[in-house]
C-alpha positions in Angstrom: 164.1 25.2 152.0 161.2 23.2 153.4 160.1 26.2 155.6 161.6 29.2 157.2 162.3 30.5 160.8 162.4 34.2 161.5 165.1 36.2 161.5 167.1 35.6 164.1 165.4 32.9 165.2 167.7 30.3 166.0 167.4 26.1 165.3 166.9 23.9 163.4 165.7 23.7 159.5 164.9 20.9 157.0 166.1 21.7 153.2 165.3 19.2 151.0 167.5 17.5 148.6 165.7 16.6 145.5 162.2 18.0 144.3 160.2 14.6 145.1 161.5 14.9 148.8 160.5 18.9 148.9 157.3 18.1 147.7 157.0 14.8 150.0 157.8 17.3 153.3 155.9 20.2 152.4 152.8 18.1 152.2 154.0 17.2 155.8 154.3 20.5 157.1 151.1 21.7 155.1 149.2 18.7 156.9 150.9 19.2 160.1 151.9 16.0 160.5 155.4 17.2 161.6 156.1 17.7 164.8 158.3 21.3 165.6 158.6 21.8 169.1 160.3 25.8 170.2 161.9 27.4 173.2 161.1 30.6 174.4 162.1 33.0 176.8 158.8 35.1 178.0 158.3 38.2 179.9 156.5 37.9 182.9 155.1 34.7 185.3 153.0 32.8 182.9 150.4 31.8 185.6 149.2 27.9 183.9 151.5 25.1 183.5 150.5 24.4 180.0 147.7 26.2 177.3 146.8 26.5 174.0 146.8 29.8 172.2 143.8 29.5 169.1 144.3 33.7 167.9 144.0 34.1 164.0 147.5 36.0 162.8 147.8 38.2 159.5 149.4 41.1 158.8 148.7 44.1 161.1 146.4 46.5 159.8 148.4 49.6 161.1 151.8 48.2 160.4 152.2 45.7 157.6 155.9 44.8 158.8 154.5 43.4 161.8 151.6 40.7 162.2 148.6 41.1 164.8 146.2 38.5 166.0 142.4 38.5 164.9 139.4 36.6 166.5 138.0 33.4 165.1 135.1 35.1 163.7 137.5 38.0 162.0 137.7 38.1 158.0 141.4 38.8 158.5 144.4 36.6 159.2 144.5 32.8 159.2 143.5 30.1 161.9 146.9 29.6 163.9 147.1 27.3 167.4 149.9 27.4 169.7 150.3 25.1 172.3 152.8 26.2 175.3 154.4 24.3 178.7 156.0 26.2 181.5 159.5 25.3 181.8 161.0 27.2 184.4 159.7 30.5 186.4 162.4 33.3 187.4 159.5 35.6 188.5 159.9 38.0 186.0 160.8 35.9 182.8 159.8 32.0 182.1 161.0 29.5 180.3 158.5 28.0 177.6 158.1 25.5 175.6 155.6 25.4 172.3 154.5 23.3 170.4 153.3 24.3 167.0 149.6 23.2 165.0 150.1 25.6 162.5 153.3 27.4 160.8 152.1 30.9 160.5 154.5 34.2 159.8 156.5 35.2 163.7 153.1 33.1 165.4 154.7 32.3 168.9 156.0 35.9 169.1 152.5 37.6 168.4 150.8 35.0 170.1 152.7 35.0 173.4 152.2 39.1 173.1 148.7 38.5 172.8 148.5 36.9 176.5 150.8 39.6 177.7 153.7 37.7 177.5 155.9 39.1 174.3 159.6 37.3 174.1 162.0 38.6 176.0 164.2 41.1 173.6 161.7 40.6 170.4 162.1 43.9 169.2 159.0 44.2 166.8 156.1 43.1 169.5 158.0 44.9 172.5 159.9 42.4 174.7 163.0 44.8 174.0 161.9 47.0 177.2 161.5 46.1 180.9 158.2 45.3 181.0 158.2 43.4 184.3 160.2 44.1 187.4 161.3 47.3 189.5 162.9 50.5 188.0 165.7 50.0 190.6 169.3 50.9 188.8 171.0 47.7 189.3 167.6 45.6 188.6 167.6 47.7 184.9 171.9 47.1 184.4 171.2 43.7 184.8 168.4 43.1 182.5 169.9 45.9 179.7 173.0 43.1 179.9 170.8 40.9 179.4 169.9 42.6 176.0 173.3 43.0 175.3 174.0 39.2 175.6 171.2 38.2 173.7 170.1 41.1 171.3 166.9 39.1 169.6 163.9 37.6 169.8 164.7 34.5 172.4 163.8 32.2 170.1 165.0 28.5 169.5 163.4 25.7 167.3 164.8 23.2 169.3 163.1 19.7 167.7 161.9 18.3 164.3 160.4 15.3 163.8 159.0 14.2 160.5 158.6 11.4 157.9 161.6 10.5 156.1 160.5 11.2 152.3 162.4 7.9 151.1 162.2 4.9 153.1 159.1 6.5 155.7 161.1 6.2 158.8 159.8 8.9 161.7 162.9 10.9 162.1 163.4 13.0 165.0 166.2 15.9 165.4 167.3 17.8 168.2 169.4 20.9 168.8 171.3 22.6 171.6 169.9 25.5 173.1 171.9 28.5 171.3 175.0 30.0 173.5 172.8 33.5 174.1 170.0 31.9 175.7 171.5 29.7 177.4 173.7 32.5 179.4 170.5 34.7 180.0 168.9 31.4 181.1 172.2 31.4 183.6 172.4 34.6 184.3 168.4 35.0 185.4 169.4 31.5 187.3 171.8 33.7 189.4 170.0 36.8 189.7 166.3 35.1 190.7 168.8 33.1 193.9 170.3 36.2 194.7 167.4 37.8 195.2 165.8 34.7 197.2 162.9 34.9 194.3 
């Protein structure tokens, strides 16, 4: 393996075949001259169009399971940047796309959290609770289905793009949209025209 996803994360992953070529794309990765582009699903209506996220991200200091971001200036945690593009806005959920500088341990999750926006149904930074919308009964079934339909982070590496090891060919991959987001995705589609969002 070249580099890892989270678990349950879903997309795509190089794995390299001999040690020259792991060596030849983990430089790659390590100088960030890949390109990994992710979809996410995001609580709440992310108010700019595009941003960059620049948060240090280490371990968290209260729960070592779970990372935490640190400012710039912080001895903890490493530099990570995150750069996001709105999608698609359903009012209370919106459809992301990042764009990663650096490849640091769950960094969209705790970075999207740390501009009030966790991922919808992460259940280590708290996107597995309503956290925007009413507390009407049918408004709660809906999103708790929701959960049910897609019970993890909504989380996709959807493109990869890097220098081929051998021949140094820019290669560039791209993968569906898993079935579980993409029904969500649907299913806020119908709910947001229903309710003439």
């Amino acid at each position: 393996l070249v580099h890892r996803l989270d678990k349950l994360t879903t997309g795509i992953m190089v794995i390299a075949k001999t040690e020259d070529a792991l060596t030849h794309l983990a430089k790659q990765f390590f100088d960030r001259t890949s390109e990994r582009r992710y979809y996410a699903i995001v609580w709440g209506n992310v108010e700019e169009d595009a941003g960059t996220i620049s948060a240090k991200v280490g371990r968290s200091l209260k729960n070592r399971k779970v990372m935490d971001v640190f400012e710039e200036d912080s001895e903890y945690g490493k530099h990570a940047v995150t750069h996001y593009e709105v999608l698609k806005r359903y009012g209370y959920i919106t459809l992301i796309k990042c764009k990663l500088e650096t490849g640091r341990t769950h960094q969209i999750r705790i970075h999207m959290k740390s501009i009030g926006h966790p991922l919808f149904g992460d259940p280590e930074y708290g996107g597995n609770k309503i956290l925007k919308g009413t507390s009407f009964t049918k408004y709660k079934q809906f999103v708790e289905n929701c959960f049910k339909v897609l019970p993890r982070q909504a989380l996709h590496a959807k493109t990869l793009g890097f220098t081929h090891p051998k021949t140094g060919e820019w290669m560039d991959f791209d993968s569906e949209l898993p079935e579980d987001m993409v029904e969500v995705i649907n299913k806020w589609d119908r709910y947001t025209v229903g309710s003439n969002q």
